[in-house]
Z-matrix of the N, CA and C atoms (Angstrom, degrees):
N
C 1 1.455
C 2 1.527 1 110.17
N 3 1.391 2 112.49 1 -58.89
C 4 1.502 3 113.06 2 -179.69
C 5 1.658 4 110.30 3 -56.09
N 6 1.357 5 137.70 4 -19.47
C 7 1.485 6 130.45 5 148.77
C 8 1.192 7 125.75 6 -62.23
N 9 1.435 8 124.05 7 -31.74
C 10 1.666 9 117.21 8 172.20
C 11 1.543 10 101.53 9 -77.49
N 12 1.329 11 127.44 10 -31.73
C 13 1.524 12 94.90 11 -169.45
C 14 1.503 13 96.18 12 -99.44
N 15 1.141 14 138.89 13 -9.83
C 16 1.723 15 123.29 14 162.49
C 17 1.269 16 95.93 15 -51.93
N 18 1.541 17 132.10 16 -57.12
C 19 1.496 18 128.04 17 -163.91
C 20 1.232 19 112.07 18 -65.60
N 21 1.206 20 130.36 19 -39.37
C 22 1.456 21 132.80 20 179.66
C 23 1.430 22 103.53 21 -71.33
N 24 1.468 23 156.10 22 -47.44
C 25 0.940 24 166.16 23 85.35
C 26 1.629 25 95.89 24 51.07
N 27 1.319 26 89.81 25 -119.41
C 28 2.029 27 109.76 26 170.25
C 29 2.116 28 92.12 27 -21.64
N 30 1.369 29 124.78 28 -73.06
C 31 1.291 30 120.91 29 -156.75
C 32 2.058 31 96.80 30 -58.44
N 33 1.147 32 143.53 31 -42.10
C 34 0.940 33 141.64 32 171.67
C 35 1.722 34 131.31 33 -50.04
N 36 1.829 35 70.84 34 -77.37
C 37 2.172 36 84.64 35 -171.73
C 38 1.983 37 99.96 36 -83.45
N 39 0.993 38 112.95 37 -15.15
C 40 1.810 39 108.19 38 177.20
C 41 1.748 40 98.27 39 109.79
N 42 1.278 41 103.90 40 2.67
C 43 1.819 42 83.07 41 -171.33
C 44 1.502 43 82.41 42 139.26
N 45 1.763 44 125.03 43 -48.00
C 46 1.444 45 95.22 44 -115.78
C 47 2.233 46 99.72 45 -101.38
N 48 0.654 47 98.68 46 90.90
C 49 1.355 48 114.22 47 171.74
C 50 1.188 49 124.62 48 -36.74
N 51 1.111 50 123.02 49 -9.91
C 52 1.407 51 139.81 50 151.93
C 53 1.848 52 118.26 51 -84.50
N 54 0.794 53 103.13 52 -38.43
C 55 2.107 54 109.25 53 157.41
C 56 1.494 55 102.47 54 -56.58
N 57 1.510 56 123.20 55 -74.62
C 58 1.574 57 132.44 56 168.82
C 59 1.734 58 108.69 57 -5.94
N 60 1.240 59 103.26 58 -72.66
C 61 1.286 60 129.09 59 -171.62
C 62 1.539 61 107.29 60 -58.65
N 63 1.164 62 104.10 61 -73.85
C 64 1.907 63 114.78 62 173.03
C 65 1.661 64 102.66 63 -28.86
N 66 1.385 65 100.40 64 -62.64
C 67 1.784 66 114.57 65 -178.84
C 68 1.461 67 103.07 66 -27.76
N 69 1.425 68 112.61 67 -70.70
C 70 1.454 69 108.02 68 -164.63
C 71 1.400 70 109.67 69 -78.27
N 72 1.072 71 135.68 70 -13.39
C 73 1.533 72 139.53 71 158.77
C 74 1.721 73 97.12 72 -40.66
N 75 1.417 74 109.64 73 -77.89
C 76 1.652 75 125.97 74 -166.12
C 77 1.469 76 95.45 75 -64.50
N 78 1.341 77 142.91 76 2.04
C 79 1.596 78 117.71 77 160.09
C 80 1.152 79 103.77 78 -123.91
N 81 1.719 80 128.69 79 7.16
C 82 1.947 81 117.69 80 156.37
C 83 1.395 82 70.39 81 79.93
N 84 1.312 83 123.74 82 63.63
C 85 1.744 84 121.41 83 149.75
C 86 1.525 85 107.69 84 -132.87
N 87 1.800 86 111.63 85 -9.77
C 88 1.950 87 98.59 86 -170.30
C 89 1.707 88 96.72 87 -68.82
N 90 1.209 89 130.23 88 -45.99
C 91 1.626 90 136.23 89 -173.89
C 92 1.580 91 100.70 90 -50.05
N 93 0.961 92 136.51 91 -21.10
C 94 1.589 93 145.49 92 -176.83
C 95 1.416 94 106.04 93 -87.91
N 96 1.584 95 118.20 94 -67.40
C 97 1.572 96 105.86 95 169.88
C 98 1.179 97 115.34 96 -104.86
N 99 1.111 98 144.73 97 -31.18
C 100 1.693 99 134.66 98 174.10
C 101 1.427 100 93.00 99 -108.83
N 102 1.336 101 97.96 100 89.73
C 103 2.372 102 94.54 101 158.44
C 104 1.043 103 101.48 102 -86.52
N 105 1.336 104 134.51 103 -29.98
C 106 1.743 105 127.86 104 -179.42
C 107 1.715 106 105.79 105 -42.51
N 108 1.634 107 104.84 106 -46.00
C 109 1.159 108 115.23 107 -166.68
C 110 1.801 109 120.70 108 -70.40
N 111 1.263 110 87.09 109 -33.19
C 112 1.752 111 106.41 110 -174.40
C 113 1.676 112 98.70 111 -57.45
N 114 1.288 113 98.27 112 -50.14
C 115 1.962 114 97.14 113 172.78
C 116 1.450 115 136.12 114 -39.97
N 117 0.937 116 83.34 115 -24.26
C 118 1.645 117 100.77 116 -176.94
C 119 1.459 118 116.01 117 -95.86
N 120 1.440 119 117.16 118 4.56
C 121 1.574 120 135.67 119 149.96
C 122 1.307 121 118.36 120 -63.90
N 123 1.340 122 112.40 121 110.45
C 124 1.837 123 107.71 122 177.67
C 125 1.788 124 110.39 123 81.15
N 126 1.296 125 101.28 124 6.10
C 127 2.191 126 110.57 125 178.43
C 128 1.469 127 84.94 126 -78.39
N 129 0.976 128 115.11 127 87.35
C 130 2.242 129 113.62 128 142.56
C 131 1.176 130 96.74 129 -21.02
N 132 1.677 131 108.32 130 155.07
C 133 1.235 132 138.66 131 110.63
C 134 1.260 133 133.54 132 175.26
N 135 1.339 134 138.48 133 170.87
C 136 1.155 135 164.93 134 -96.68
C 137 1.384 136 101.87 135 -73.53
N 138 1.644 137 133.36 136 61.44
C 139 1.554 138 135.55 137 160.10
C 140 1.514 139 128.33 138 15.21
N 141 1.786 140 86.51 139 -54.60
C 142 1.231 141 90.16 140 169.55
C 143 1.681 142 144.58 141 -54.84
N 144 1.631 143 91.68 142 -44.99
C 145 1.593 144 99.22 143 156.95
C 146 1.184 145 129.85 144 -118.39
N 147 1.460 146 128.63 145 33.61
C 148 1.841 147 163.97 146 -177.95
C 149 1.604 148 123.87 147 -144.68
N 150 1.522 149 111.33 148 30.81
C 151 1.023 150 104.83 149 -175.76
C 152 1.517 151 131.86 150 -56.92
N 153 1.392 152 106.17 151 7.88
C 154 1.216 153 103.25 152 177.97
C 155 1.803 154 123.63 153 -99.73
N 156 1.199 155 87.90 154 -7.70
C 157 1.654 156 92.30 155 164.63
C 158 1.787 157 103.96 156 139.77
N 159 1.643 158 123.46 157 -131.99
C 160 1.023 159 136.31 158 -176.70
C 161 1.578 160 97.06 159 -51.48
N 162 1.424 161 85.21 160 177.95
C 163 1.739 162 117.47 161 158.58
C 164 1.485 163 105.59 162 -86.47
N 165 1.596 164 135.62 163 -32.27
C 166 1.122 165 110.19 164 139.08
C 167 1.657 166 156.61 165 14.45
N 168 1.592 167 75.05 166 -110.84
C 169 1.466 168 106.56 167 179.09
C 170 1.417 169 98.14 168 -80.83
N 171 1.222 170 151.22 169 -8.59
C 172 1.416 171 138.65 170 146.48
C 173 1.741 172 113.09 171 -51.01
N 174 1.626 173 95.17 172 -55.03
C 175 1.682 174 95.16 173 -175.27
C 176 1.443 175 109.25 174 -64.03
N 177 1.099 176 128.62 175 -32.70
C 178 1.648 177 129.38 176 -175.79
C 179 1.506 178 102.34 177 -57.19
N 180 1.602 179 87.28 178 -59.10
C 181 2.138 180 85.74 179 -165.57
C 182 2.259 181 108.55 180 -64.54
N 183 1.428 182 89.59 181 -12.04
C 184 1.507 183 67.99 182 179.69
C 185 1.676 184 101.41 183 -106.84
N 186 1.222 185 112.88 184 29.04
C 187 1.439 186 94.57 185 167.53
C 188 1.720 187 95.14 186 -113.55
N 189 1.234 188 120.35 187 -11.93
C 190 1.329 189 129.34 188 -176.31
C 191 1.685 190 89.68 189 -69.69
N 192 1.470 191 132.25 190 -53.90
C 193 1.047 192 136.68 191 -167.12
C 194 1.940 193 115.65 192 -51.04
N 195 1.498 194 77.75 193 -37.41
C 196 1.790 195 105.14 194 -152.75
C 197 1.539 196 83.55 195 -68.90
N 198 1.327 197 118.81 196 -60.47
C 199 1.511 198 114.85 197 178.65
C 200 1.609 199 117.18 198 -28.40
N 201 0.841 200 125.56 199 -39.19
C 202 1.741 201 123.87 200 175.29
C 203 2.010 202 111.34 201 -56.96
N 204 1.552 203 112.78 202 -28.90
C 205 1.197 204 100.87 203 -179.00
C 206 1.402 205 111.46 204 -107.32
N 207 1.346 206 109.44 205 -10.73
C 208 1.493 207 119.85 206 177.82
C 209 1.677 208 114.98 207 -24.87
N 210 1.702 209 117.41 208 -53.48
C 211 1.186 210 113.13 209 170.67
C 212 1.589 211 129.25 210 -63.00
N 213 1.289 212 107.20 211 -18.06
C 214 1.648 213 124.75 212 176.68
C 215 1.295 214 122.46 213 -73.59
N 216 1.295 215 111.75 214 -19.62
C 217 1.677 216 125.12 215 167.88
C 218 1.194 217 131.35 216 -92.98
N 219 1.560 218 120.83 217 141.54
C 220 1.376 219 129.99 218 -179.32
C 221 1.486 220 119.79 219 -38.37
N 222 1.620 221 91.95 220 -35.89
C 223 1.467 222 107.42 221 -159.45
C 224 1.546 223 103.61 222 -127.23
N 225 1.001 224 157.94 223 50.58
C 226 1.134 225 174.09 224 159.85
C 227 1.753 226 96.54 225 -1.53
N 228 1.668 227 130.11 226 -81.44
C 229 1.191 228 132.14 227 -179.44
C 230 1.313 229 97.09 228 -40.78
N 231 1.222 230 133.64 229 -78.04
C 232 1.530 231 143.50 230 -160.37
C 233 1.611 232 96.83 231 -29.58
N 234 1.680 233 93.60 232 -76.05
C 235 1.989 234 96.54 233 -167.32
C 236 1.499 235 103.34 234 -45.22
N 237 1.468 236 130.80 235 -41.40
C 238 1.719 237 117.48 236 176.26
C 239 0.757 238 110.00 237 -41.87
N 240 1.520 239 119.03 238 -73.99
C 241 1.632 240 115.43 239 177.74
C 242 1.068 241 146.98 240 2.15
N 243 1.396 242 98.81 241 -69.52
C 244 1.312 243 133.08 242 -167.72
C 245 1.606 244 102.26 243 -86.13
N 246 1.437 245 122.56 244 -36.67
C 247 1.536 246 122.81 245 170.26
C 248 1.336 247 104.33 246 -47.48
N 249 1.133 248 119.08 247 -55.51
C 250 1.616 249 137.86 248 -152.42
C 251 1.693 250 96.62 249 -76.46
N 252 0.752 251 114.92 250 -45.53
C 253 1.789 252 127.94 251 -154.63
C 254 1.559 253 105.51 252 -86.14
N 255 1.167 254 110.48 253 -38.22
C 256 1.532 255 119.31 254 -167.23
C 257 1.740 256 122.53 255 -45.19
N 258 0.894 257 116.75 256 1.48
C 259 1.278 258 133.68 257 -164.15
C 260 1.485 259 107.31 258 -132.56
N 261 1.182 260 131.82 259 -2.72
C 262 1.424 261 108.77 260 -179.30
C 263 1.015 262 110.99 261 -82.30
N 264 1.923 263 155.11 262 -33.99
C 265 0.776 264 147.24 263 -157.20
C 266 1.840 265 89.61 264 -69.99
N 267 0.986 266 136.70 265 16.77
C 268 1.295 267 112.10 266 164.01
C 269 1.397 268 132.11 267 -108.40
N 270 1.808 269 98.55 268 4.09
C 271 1.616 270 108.63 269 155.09
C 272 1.796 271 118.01 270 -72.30
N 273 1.333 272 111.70 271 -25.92
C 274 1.697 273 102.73 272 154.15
C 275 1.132 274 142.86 273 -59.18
N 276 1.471 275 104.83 274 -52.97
C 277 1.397 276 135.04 275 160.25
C 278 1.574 277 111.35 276 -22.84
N 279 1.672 278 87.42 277 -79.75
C 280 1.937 279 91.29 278 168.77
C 281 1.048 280 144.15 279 -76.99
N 282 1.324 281 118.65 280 12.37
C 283 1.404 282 145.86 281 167.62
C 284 1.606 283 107.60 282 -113.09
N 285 1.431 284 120.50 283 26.18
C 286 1.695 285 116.06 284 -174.32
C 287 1.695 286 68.22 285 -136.67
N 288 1.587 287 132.59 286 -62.39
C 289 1.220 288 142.76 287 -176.51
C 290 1.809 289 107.95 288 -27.23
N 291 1.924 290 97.97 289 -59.55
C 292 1.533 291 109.72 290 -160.32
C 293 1.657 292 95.07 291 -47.64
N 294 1.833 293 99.69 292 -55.71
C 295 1.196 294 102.83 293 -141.48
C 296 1.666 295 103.83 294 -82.42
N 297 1.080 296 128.65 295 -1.85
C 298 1.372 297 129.11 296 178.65
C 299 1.923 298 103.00 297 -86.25
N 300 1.468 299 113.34 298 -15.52
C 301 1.293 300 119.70 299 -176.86
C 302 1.460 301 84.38 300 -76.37
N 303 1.358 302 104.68 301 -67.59
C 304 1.765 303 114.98 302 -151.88
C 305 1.976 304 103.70 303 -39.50
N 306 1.362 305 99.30 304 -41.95
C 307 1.799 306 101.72 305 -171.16
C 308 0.982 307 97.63 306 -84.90
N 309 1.425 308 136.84 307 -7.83
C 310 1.981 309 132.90 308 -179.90
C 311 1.892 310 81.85 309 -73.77
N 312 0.876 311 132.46 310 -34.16
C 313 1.682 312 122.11 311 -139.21
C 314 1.427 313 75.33 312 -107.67
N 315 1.577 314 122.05 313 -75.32
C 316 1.964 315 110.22 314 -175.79
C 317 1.324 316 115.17 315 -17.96
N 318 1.508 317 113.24 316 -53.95
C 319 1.669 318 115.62 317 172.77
C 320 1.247 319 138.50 318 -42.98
N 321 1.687 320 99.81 319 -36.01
C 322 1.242 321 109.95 320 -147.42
C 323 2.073 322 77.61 321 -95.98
N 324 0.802 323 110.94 322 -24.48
C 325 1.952 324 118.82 323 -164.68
C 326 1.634 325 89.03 324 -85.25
N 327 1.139 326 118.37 325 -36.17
C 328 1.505 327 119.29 326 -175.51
C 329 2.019 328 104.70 327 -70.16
N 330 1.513 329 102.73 328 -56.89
C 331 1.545 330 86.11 329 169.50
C 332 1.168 331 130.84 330 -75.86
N 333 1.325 332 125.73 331 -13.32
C 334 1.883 333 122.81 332 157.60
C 335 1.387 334 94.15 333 -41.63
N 336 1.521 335 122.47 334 -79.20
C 337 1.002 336 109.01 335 -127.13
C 338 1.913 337 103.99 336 -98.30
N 339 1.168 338 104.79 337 18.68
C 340 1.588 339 101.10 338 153.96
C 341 1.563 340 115.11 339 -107.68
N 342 1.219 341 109.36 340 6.90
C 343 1.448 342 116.49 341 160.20
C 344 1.600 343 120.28 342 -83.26
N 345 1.357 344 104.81 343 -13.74
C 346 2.046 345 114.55 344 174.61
C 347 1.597 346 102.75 345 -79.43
């Protein structure tokens, strides 16, 4: 299986696995097979060392990147993977982040107002 859709893949987008991906973005199909992935649409972070925007468009351009060594590896599927994937644990992260903010502030609104 993982040879027909590299080939269909490569025979389509040229290689580039980052088009693939975009594709199903632009027809409301990534939430259908990668929802892990769809999350990572509109995930902030840190400019400073992501200047290029989302967690997204970070994961796209480095699997676009990753494609250049793809032939250089033992494991070719695996290293995609892992290009592509490397970033999700940071939809927890910022959803352990939000919600530890959100109850820092409940607290802080909870002792105002048992101080009236």
């Amino acid at each position: 299986m993982e040879d027909v859709l590299t080939g269909e893949i490569t025979d389509r987008f040229g290689g580039r696995d980052d088009l693939f991906f975009e594709s199903l973005r632009e027809m409301d199909q990534l939430d259908v097979w990668f929802p892990e992935l769809e999350g990572l649409i509109g995930l902030e972070q840190n400019p400073k060392y992501h200047p290029e925007g989302d967690v997204w468009i970070h994961s796209i351009e480095v699997t676009d990147r990753a494609a250049a060594f793809r032939e250089k590896v033992s494991d070719p599927y695996s290293f995609m993977l892992l290009a592509l994937t490397h970033d999700l644990g940071k939809m927890c992260n910022i959803l352990t982040k939000t919600t530890e903010m959100a109850m820092h502030i409940a607290q802080e609104e909870m002792k105002k107002r048992g101080k009236r």
